[in-house]
Each structure stands twice: as structure tokens, then as C-alpha cells.
C-alpha positions as CSV (number, residue, x, y, z in Angstrom):
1,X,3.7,11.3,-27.6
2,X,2.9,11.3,-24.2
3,X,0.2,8.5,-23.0
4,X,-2.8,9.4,-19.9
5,X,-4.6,6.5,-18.3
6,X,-8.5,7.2,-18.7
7,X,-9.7,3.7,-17.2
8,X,-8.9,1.3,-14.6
9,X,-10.9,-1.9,-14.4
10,X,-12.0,-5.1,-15.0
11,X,-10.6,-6.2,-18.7
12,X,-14.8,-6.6,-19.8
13,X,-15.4,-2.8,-19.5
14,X,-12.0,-2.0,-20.3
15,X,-12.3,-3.6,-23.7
16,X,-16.2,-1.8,-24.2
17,X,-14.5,1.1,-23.3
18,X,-11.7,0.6,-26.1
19,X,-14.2,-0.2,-28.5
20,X,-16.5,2.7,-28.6
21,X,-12.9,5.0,-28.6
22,X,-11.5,3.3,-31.7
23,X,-14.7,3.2,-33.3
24,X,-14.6,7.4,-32.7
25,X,-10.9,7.5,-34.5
26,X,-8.9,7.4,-31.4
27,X,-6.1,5.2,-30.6
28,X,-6.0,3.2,-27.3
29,X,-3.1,0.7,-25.7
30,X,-4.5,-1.8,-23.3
31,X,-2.7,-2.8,-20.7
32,X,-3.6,-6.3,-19.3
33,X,-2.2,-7.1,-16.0
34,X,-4.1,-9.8,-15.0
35,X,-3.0,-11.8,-18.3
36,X,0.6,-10.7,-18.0
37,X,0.7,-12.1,-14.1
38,X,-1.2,-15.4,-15.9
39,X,1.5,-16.1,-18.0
40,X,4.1,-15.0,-15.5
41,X,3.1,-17.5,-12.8
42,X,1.0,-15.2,-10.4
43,X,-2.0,-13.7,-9.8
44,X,-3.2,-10.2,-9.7
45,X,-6.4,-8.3,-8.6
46,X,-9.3,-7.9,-10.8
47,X,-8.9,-4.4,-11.5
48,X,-5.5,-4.9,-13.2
49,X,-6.6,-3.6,-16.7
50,X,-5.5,0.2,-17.4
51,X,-6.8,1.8,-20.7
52,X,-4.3,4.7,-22.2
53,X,-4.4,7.3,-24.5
54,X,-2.7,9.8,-25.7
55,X,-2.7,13.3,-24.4
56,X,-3.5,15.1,-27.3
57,X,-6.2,13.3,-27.7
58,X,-8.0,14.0,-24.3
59,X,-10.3,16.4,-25.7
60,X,-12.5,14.2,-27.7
61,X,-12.3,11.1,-25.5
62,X,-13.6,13.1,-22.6
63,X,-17.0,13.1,-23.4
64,X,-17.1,9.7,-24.5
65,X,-15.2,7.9,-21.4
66,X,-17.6,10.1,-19.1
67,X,-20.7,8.8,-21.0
68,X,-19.4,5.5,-20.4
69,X,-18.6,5.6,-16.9
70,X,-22.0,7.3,-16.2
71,X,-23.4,4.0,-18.0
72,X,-22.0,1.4,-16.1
């Protein structure tokens, strides 16, 4: 199981972006650096939130994450 990151952004559209992908069947892990440097003690930029699937599953994300990122 080998995870890609599709998505690199601000945690609002990163979450859209996770919904419309698990409401298609596929599997997501979010990756939240701005909470994790919150709760460590420091701050991080605004972009700090990385959406990840896995490879096999590139195929039928592709059209949705491009659909997305011509929306936004």
C-alpha cells in the first residue's frame, strides 16, 4: 500500500476535497500540519494540510481532484 499526495492546501478545501473522494468510495488520510504544530507549541503556514491516497487508486480520483481544482 503505497500512499500519493493529490492536494496541498488550506485544511477548508482540503476537507471539500476529502469529501467528494469518500463520497466516490475512495479512501483518503489527511494530514493536518497546522493542528499538529497547534498542539505542539508552534505555528505553521497555511498551506500545511496534505491530502493522500493510495496509488492504486489514482485512476479514479484523477478526474475528480482535477474537477475540483479547476473549481476553486
Amino acid at each position: 500500500m503505497a500512499l500519493m499526495k493529490i492536494f496541498s492546501g488550506s485544511e477548508i478545501l482540503a476537507t471539500a476535497l476529502q469529501t467528494k473522494l469518500e463520497d466516490a468510495g475512495i479512501d483518503t488520510l489527511l494530514k493536518n500540519n497546522i493542528q499538529s504544530g497547534r498542539l505542539a507549541g508552534f505555528g505553521t503556514s497555511g498551506m500545511a494540510v496534505e491530502l493522500f491516497i493510495e496509488e492504486v487508486d489514482f485512476g479514479k480520483a484523477d478526474p475528480i481532484v482535477e474537477d475540483f481544482r479547476m473549481s476553486i
